[in-house]
C-alpha positions as CSV (number, residue, x, y, z in Angstrom):
1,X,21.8,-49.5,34.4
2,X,22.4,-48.4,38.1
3,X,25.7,-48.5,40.7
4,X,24.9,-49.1,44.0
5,X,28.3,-49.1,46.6
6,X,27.2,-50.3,50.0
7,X,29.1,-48.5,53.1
8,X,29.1,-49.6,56.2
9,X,30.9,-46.9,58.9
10,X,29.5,-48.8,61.5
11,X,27.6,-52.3,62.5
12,X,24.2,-50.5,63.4
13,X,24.8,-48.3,60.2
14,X,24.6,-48.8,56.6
15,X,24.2,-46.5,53.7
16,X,24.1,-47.1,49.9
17,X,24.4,-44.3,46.9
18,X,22.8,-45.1,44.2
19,X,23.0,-43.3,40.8
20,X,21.5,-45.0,37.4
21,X,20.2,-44.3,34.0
22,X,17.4,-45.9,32.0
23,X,17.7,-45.8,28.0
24,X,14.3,-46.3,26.2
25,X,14.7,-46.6,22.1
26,X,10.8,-46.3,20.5
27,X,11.1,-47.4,16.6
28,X,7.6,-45.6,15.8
29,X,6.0,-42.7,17.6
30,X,2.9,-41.3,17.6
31,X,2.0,-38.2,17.0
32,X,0.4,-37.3,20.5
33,X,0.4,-40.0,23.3
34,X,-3.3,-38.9,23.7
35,X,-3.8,-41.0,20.6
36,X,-3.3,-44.1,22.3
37,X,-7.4,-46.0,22.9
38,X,-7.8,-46.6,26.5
39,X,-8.5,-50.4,25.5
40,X,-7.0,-53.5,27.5
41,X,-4.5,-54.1,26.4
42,X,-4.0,-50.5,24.6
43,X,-3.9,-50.2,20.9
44,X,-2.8,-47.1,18.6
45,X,-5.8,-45.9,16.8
46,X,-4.7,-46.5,13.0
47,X,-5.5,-42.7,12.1
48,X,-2.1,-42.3,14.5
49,X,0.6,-40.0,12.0
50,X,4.2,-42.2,12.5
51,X,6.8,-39.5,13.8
52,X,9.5,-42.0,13.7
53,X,12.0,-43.1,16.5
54,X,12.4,-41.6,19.6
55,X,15.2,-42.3,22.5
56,X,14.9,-41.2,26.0
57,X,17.6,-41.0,28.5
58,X,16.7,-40.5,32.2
59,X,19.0,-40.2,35.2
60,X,18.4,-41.3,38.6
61,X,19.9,-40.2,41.9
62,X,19.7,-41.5,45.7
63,X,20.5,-42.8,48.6
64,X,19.1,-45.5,51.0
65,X,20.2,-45.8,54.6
66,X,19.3,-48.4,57.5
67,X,20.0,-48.4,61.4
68,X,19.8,-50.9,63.3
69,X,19.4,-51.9,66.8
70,X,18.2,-54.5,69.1
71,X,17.3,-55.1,72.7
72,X,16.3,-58.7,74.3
73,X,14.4,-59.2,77.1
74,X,13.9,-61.9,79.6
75,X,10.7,-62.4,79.6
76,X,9.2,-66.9,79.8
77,X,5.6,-67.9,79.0
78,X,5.3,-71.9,78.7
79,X,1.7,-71.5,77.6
80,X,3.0,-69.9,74.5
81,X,6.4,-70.9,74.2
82,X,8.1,-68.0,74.8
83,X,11.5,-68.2,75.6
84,X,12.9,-64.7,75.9
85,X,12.4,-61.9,73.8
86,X,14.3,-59.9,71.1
87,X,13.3,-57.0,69.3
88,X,14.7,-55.9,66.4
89,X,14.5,-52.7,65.3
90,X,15.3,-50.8,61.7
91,X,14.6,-47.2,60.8
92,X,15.0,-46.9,56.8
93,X,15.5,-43.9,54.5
94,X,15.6,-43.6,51.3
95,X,15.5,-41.1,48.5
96,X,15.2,-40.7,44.9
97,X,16.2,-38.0,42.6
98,X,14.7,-38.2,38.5
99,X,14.4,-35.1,37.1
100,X,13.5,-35.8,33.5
101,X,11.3,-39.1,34.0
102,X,8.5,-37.2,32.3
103,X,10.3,-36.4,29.0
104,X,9.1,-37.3,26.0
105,X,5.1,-37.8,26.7
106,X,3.5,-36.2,24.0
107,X,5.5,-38.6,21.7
108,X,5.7,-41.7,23.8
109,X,2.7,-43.9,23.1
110,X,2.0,-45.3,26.8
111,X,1.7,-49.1,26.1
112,X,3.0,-49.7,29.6
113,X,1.1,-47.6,32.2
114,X,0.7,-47.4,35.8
115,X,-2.2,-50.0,36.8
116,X,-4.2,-49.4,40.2
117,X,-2.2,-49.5,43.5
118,X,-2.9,-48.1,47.1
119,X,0.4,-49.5,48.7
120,X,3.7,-47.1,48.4
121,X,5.3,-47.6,44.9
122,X,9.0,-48.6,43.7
123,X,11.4,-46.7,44.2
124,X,14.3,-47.0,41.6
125,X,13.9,-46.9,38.1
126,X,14.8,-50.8,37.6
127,X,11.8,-51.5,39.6
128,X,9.0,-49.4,37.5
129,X,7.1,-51.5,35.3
130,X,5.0,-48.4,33.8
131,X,8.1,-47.2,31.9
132,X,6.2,-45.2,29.3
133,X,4.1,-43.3,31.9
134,X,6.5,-41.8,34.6
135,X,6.7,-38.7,35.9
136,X,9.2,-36.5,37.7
137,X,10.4,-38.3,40.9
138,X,12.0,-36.2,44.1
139,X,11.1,-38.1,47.1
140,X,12.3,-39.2,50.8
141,X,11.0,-42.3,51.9
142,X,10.8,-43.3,55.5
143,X,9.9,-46.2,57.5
144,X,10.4,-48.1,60.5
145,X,10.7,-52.0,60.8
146,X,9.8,-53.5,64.4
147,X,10.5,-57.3,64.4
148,X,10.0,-59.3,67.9
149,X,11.4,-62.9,68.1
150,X,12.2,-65.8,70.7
151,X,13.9,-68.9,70.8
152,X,13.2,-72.0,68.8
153,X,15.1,-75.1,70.3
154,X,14.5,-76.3,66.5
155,X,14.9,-72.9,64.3
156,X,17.4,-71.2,66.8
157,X,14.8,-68.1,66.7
158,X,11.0,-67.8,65.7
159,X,9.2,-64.6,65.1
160,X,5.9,-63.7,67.2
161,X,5.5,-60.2,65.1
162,X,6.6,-57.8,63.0
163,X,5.1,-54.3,62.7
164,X,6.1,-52.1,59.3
165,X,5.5,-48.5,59.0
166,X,6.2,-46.2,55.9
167,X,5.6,-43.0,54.5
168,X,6.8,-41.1,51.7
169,X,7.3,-37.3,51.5
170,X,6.9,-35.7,48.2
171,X,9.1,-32.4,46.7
172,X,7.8,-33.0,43.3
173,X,4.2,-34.0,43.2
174,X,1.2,-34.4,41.0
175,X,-1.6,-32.8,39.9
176,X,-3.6,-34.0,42.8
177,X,-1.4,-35.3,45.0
178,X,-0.4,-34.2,48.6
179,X,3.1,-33.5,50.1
180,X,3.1,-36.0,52.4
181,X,1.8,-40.0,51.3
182,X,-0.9,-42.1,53.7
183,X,0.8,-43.7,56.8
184,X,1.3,-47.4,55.5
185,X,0.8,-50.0,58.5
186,X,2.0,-53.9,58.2
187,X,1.3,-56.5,61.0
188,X,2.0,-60.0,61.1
189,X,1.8,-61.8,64.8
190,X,2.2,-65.5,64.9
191,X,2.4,-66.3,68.9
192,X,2.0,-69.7,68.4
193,X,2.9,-71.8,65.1
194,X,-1.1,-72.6,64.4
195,X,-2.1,-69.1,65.1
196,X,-1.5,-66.3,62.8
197,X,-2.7,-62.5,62.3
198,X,-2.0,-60.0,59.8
199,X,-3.7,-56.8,58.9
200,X,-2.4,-54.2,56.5
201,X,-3.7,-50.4,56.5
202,X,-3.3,-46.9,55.4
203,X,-3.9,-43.7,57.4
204,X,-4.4,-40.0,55.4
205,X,-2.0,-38.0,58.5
206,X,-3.4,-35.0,57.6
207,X,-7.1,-35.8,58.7
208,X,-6.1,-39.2,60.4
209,X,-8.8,-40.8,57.6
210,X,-8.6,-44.7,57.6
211,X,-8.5,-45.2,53.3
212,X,-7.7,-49.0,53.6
213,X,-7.8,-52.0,56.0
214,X,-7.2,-55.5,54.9
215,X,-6.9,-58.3,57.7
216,X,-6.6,-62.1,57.9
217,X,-6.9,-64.6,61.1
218,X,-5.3,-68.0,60.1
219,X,-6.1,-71.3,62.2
220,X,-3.6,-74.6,61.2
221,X,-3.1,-78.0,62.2
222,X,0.6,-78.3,60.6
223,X,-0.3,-79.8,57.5
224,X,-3.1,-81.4,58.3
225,X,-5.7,-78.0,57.5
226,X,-5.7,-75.0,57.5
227,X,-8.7,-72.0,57.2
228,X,-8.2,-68.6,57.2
229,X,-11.0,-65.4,57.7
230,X,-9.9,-62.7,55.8
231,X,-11.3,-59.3,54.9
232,X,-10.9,-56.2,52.2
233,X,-11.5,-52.5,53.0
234,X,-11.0,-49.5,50.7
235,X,-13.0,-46.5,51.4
236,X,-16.0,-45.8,49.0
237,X,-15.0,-48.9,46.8
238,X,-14.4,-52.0,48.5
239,X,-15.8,-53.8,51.5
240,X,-15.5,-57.5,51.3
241,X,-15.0,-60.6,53.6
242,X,-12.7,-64.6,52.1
243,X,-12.7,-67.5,54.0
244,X,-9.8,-70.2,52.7
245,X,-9.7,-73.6,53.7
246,X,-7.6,-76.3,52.8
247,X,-7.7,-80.0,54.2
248,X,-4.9,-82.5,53.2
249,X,-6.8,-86.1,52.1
250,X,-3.5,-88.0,52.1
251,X,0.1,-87.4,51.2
252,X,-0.8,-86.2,47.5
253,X,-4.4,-84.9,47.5
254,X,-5.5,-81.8,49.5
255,X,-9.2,-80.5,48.9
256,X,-9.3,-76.5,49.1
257,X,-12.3,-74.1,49.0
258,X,-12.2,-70.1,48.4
259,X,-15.5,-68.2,49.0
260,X,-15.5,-64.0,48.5
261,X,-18.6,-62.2,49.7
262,X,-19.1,-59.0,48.7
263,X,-21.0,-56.7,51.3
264,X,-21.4,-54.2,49.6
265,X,-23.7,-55.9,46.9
266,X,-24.5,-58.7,49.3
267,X,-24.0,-61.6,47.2
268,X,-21.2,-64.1,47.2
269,X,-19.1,-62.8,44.0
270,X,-16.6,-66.0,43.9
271,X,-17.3,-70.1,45.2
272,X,-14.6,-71.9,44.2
273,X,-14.0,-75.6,45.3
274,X,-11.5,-77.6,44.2
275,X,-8.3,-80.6,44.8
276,X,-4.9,-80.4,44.4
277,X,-2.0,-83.1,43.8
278,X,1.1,-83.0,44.7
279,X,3.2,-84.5,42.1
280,X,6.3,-86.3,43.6
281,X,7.1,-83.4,45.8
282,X,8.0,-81.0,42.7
283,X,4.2,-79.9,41.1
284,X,1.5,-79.1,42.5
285,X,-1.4,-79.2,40.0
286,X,-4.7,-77.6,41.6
287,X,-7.9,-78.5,39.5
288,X,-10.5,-75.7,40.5
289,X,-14.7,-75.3,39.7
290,X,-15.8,-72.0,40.4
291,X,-18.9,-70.1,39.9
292,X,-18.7,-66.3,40.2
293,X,-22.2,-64.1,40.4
294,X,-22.5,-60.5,39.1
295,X,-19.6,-60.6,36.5
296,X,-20.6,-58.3,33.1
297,X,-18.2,-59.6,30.6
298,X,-17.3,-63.5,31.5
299,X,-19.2,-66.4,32.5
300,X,-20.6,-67.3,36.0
301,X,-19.0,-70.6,35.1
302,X,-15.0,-71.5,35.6
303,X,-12.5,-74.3,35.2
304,X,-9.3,-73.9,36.1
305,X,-6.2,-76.3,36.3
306,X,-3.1,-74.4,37.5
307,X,0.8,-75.9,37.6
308,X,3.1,-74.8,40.4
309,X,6.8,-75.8,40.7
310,X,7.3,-76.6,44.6
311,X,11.0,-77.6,44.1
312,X,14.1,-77.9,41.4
């Protein structure tokens, strides 16, 4: 449960206190969390002593704040349809206080943990999904939100690019983990409605190490096709390249192809070819072969046949 009361002092300002509590019951305990097999998805050894229920109450404390401003610019390119320029600009802050998220762990079996991430993670407790592995939270969040538009004589506006940057800044910290978070970087540019770049990366400040850099250069032809070059970075552990393509057949049928190469290992890890229908403008069913190379535990071999609600 959390209250959040929105203030506004001015147009340019806004600021929101936030103070919340999160009540866990656990009908059976274990006797140590350590008891709990690292096994997907986890499982309590059966050797695990019952210590009966447990209930944890944590509190949670912040505030979030946004400015904003905005400049235009007359600035006209035909070539690219540019008709004047505004940029929108957002600094955000935000903080969270949780004292005690870390009590109870030697009696908590961790069934939900924290999974694999490089991006910045939620904030609030209502957003965690690892709600049996938390730890003490006291942390100031910043970031800046750069957002450049013109005018669309059929949207009223249309954004060419938007540039994200975020940091957080840690009081409390773990074993192993610095004061100060990577430098996360977001670009999207879209100059022209069948042109479109985004990239995504993370900076260590402190040595000004690149840890991650994800990109993607999308061509389209409205809905006629669309392919798109893509590529995955993460220092020491990933280094991979995509290409997407889908081309519409008619008004229902659309053939797509996925292909992952892995540069590392040099070898195509993922083909995948495939058709989808579109269903009276409400389903999209996608029936997908793909073969895979250098998987350990599943087959090379895959059929898939996915369902997607487009409208209701």
């Amino acid at each position: 449960y959390a209250l959040e009361r929105p203030w506004a002092p001015a147009e340019w300002l806004a600021i929101t206190p936030v103070a919340g509590m999160r009540f866990t019951h656990y009908t059976r305990t274990p006797r140590t969390a350590d008891l709990v097999q690292p096994s997907l998805p986890p499982r309590i050894s059966t050797a695990v002593i019952d210590r009966g229920s447990f209930t944890r109450t944590i509190g949670e404390l912040g505030v979030d704040a946004a400015l904003r401003s905005s400049g235009t610019f007359d600035y006209r390119n035909p070539q690219w349809k540019i008709d004047g320029l505004r940029h929108l600009f957002t600094p955000r802050l935000s903080y969270r206080y949780i004292p005690k998220a870390g009590m109870g762990r030697a009696q908590i079996p961790r069934f939900d943990r924290e999974s694999f991430a490089t991006y910045l993670p939620p904030l609030g407790l209502g957003d965690v999904r690892h709600v049996d592995d938390l730890d003490a939270t006291n942390l100031l969040r910043l970031g800046f939100d750069n957002v450049l538009q013109t005018r669309d004589a059929t949207q009223g506006s249309r954004e060419l690019l938007a540039l994200n940057l975020a940091s957080d800044f840690r009081f409390a910290r773990r074993p192993g983990e610095r004061a100060t978070s990577e430098i996360h970087a977001e670009l999207a540019a879209t100059p022209a409605r069948w042109l479109q770049l985004d990239v995504y990366q993370s900076v260590a400040p402190q040595d000004a190490t690149l840890r991650e850099f994800n990109s993607g250069l999308t061509l389209r032809d409205g809905d006629a096709w669309s392919l798109r070059f893509g590529n995955n970075f993460l220092r020491q552990q990933i280094q991979d390249y995509l290409v997407h393509g889908r081309w519409r057949i008619d008004e229902r049928f659309e053939a797509v192809t996925r292909l992952h190469y892995d540069a590392r290992r040099r070898r195509f890890t993922e083909q995948t070819y495939g058709v989808a229908h579109n269903v009276g403008n409400s389903w999209l069913i996608s029936y997908m072969v793909s073969v895979y190379s250098g998987r350990r535990r599943e087959s090379n071999f895959g059929l898939d046949v996915r369902v997607d609600a487009i409208r209701f």
